[in-house]
BANU-586556 format. One record per residue (C-alpha): residue number from 1; chain; x, y, z. Coordinates in steps of 0.25 Angstrom, whole numbers, padded with zeros to 4 digits. Layout:
N
[NUM,A,[X,Y,Z]]
...
// end
This chain:
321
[1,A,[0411,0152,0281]]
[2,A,[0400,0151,0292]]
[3,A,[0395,0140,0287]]
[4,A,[0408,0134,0290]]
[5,A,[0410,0141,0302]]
[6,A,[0397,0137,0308]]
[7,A,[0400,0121,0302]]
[8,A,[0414,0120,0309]]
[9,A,[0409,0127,0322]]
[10,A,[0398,0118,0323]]
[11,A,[0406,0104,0319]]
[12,A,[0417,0109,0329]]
[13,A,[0410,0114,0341]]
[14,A,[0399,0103,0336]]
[15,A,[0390,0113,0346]]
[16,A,[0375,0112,0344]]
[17,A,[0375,0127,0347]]
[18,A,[0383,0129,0332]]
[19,A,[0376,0117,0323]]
[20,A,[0363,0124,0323]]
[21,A,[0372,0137,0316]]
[22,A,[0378,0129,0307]]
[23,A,[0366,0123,0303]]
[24,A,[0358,0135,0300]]
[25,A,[0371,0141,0293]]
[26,A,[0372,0129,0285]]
[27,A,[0359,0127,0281]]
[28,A,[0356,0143,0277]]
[29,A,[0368,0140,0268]]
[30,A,[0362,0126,0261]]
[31,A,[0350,0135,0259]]
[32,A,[0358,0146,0253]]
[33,A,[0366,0137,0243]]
[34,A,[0353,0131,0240]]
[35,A,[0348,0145,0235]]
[36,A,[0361,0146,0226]]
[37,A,[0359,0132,0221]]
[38,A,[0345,0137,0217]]
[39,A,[0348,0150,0210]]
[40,A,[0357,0139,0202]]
[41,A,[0345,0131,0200]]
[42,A,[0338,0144,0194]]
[43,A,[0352,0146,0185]]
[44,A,[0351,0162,0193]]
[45,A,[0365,0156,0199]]
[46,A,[0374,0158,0186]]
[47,A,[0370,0160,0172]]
[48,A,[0379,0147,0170]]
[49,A,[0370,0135,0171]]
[50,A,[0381,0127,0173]]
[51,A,[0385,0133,0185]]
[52,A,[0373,0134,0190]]
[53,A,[0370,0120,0190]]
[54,A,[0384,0117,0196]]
[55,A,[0383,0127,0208]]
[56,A,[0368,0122,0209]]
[57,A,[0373,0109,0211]]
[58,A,[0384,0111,0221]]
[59,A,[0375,0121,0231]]
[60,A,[0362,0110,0230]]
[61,A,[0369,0097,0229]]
[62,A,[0376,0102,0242]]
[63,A,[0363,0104,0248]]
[64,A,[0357,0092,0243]]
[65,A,[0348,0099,0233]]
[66,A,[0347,0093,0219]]
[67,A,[0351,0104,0209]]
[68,A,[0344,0100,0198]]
[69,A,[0333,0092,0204]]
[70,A,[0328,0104,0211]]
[71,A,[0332,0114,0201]]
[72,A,[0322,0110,0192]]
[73,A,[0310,0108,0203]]
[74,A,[0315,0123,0208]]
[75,A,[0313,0127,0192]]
[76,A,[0301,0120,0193]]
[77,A,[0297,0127,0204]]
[78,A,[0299,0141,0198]]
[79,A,[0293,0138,0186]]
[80,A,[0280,0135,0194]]
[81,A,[0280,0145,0204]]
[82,A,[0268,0145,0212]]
[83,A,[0259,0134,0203]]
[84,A,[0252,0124,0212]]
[85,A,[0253,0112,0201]]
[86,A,[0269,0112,0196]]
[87,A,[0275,0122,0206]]
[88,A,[0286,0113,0213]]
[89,A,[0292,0120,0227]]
[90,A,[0282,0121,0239]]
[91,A,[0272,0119,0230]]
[92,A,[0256,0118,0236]]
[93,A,[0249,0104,0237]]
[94,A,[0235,0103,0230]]
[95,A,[0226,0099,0240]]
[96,A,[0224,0086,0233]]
[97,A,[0237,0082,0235]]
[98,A,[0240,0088,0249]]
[99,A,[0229,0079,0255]]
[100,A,[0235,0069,0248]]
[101,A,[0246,0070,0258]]
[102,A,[0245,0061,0272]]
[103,A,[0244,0069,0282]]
[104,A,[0257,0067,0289]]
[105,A,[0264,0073,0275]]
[106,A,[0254,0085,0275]]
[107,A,[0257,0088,0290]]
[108,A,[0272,0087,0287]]
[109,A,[0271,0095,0274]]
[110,A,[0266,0107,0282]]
[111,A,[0271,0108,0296]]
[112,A,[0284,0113,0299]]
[113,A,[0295,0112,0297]]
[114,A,[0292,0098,0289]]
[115,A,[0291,0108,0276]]
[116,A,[0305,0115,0278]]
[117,A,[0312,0101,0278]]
[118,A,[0304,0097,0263]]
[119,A,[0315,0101,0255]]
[120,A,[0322,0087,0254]]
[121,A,[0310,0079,0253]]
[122,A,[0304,0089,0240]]
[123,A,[0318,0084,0233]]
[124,A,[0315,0070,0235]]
[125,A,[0299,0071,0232]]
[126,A,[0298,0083,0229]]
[127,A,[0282,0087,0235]]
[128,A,[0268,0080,0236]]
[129,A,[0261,0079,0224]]
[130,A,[0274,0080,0214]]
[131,A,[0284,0070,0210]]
[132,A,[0297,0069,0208]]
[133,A,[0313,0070,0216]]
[134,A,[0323,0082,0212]]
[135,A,[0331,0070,0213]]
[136,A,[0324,0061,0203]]
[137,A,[0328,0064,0189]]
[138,A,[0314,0058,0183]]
[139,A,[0307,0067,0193]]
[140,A,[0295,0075,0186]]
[141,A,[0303,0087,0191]]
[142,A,[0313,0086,0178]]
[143,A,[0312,0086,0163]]
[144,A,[0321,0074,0157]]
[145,A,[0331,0084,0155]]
[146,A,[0334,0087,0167]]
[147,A,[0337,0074,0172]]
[148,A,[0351,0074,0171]]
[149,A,[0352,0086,0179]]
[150,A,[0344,0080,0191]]
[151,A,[0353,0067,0190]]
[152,A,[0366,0077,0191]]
[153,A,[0359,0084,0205]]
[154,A,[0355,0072,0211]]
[155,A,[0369,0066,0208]]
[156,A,[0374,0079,0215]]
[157,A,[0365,0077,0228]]
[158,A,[0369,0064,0231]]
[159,A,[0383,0066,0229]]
[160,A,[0379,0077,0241]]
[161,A,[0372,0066,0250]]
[162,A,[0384,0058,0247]]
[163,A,[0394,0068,0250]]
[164,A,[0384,0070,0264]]
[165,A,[0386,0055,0266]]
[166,A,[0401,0055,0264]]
[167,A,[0402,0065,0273]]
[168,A,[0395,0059,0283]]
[169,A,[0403,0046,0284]]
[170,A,[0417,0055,0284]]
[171,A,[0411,0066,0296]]
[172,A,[0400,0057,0301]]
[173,A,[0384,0062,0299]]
[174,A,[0383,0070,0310]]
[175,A,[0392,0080,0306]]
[176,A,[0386,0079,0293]]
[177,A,[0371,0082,0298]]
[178,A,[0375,0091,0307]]
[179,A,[0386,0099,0295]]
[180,A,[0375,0095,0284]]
[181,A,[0361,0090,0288]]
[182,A,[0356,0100,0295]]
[183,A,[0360,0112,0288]]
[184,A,[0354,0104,0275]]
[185,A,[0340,0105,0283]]
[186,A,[0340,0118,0287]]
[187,A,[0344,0121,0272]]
[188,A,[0330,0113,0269]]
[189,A,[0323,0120,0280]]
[190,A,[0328,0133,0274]]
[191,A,[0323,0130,0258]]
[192,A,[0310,0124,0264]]
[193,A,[0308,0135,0270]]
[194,A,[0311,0147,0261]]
[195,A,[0305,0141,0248]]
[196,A,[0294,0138,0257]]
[197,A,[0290,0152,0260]]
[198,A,[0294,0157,0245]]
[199,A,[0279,0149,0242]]
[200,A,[0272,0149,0254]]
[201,A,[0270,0156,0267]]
[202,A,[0265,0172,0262]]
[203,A,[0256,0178,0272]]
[204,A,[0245,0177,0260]]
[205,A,[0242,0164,0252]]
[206,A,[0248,0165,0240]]
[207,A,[0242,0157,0227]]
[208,A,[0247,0145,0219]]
[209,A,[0243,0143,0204]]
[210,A,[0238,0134,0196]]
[211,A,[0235,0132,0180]]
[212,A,[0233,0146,0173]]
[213,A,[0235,0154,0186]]
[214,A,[0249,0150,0189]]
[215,A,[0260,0158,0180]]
[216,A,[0275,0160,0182]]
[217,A,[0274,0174,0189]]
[218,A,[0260,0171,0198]]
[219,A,[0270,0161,0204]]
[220,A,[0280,0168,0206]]
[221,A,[0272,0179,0211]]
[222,A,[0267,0168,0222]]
[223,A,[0282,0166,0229]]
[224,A,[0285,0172,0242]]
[225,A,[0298,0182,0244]]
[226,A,[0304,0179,0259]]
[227,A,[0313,0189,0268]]
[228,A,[0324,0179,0274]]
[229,A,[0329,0190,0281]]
[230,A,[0345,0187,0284]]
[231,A,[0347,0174,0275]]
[232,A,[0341,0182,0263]]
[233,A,[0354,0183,0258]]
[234,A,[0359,0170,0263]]
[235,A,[0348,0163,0253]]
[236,A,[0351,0172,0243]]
[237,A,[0338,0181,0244]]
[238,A,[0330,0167,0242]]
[239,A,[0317,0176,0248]]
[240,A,[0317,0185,0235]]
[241,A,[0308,0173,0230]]
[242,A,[0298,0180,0220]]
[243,A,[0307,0185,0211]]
[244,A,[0315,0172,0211]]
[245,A,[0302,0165,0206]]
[246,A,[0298,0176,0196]]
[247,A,[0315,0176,0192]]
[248,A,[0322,0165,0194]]
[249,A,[0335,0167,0186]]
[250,A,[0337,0179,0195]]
[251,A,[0349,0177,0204]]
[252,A,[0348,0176,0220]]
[253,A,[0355,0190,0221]]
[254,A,[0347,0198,0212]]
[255,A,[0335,0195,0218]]
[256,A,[0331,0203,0230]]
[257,A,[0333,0214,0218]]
[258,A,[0325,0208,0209]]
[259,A,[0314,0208,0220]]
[260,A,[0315,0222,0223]]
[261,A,[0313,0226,0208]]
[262,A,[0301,0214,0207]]
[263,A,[0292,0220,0218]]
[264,A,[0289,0234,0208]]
[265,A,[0284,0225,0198]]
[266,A,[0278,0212,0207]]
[267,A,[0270,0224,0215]]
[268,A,[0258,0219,0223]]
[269,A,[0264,0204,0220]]
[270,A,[0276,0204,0227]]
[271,A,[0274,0200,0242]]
[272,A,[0286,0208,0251]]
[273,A,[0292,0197,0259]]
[274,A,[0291,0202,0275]]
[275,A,[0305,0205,0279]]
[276,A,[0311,0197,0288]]
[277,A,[0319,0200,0300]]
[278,A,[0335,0194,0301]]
[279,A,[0327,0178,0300]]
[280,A,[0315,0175,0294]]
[281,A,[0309,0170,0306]]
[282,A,[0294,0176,0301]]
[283,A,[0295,0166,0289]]
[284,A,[0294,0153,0298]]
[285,A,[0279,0159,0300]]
[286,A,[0277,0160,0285]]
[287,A,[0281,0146,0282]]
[288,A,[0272,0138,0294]]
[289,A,[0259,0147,0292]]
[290,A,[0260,0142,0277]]
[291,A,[0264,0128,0281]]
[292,A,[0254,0127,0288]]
[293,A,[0244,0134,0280]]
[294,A,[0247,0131,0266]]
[295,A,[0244,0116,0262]]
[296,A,[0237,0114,0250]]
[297,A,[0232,0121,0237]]
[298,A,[0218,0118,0231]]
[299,A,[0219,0106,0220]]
[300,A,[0210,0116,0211]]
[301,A,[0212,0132,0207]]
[302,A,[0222,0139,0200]]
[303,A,[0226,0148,0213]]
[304,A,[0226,0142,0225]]
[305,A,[0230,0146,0239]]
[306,A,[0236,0138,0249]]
[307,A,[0225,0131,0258]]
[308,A,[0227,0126,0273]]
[309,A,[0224,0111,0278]]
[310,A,[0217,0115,0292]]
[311,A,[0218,0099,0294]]
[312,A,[0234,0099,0292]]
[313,A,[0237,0098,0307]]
[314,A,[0225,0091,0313]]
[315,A,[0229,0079,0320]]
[316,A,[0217,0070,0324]]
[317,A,[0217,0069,0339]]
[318,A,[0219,0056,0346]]
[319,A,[0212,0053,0360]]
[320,A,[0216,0045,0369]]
[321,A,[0209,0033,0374]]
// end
């Protein structure tokens, strides 16, 4: 009901002092849903597949997310939790390949907030060195078997744009950006920004794996929980990230108590998330120190830490003549 307060208010008065409250309103809610649609992707929504997949398909085709597609990178992603070679999201680039990358990629890549805008992009192209669209049912991201399903979402997603465009010629696009577009980047800007730190940004460098030192639970044991301070429960505790990874099938609601209960046995390897006040304004530090320290990974050694191009933003000077 806000939502739609703030939306009316802001078309009728169509005063830039309310947009940017609707916006913000608007675009915590599309990440919300997204978390709903991603407990459905994990089946911890329902014990009913089937509803899963349908209210899965309603929450992300709404926000342009391709259920299926990303479903399974998501799976892939759990699965691999933490491993340098076939982990999926926010995934570290061997040196190799980050040098590989021109310059004005690699400044763009880490310098914010380019990153916090990624999300739409990795759908497309998923990131550098790997192949393959969530919306492509070929893709090396899915098993033959799976291509039927990755048809269906992608069917779903552009009978979204098309609804978008519809929409756009009935109220005119500007009402539609304004109702639409920008709440849809700040939903982009919110899962950038919160998977991000999931992986990244502790105050210690935390390994990645490869070969025989990588298992299930040293992965897991590498994600970050978060304190979100007063949109916790808006994102459905979405910062109780470690017993996510280790337990996945657990429901969004159980799991601030399936934390409490973790920490006796996790002991010494459970890292206490520093609390946050009503925002999470200390995060923002945490995500640019990392973004601008954490580049790439050695192309050799089975636990390797994140390592720092000191070159990264050196511009060569021009003189004058």
């Amino acid at each position: 009901m806000v939502v739609f307060g703030l939306a009316a208010a802001a078309i009728y008065f169509n005063n830039w002092a309310v947009w940017p409250l609707y916006w913000a309103t608007q675009g915590t809610m599309f990440w919300a849903l997204f978390v709903l649609g991603h407990d459905c992707g994990h089946g911890s929504f329902s014990d009913i597949p089937l509803l899963n997949n349908v209210v899965g398909h309603v929450l992300h085709s709404s926000i342009l997310v391709p259920y299926h597609g990303w479903r399974i990178s998501h799976r892939t992603h759990h699965q691999n939790h933490g491993n340098v070679e076939n982990d999926e999201s926010w995934v570290p680039l061997p040196e190799k390949i980050y040098k590989s990358l021109d310059n004005t990629t690699r400044v763009m890549r880490y310098t914010v907030p380019f990153p916090i805008f990624a999300y739409p992009l990795y759908l497309w192209r998923r990131s550098p060195g790997k192949k393959g669209s969530h919306f492509n049912p070929y893709s090396d991201l899915f098993a033959p078997n799976e291509r039927k399903a990755v048809i269906i979402s992608s069917a779903c997603w552009v009978s979204m744009v098309a609804l978008l465009l519809l929409s756009s010629v009935v109220v005119g696009p500007a009402i539609v950006l304004k109702t639409y577009g920008v709440p849809y980047l700040i939903f982009v800007m919110w899962l950038d920004f919160v998977t991000y730190l999931h992986h990244h940004g502790h105050e210690q460098k935390l390994p990645w794996y490869r070969s025989k030192e990588w298992s299930y639970l040293r992965g897991g044991l590498t994600t970050i929980d978060r304190d979100y301070g007063v949109f916790n429960n808006i994102h459905h505790d979405i910062g109780t990230h470690v017993i996510h990874h280790l337990f996945p099938q657990i429901p969004h609601y159980h799991l601030v108590e399936a934390t409490k209960e973790a920490k006796h046995v996790l002991g010494k390897y459970y890292r206490e998330p520093r609390k946050s006040g009503p925002f999470p304004f200390h995060l923002f530090n945490n995500l640019v120190r990392s973004i601008k320290q954490d580049h790439y990974v050695s192309d050799t050694g089975d636990i390797v830490y994140y390592q720092t191009d000191h070159q990264l933003y050196k511009f060569p000077s021009t003189k004058s003549e």
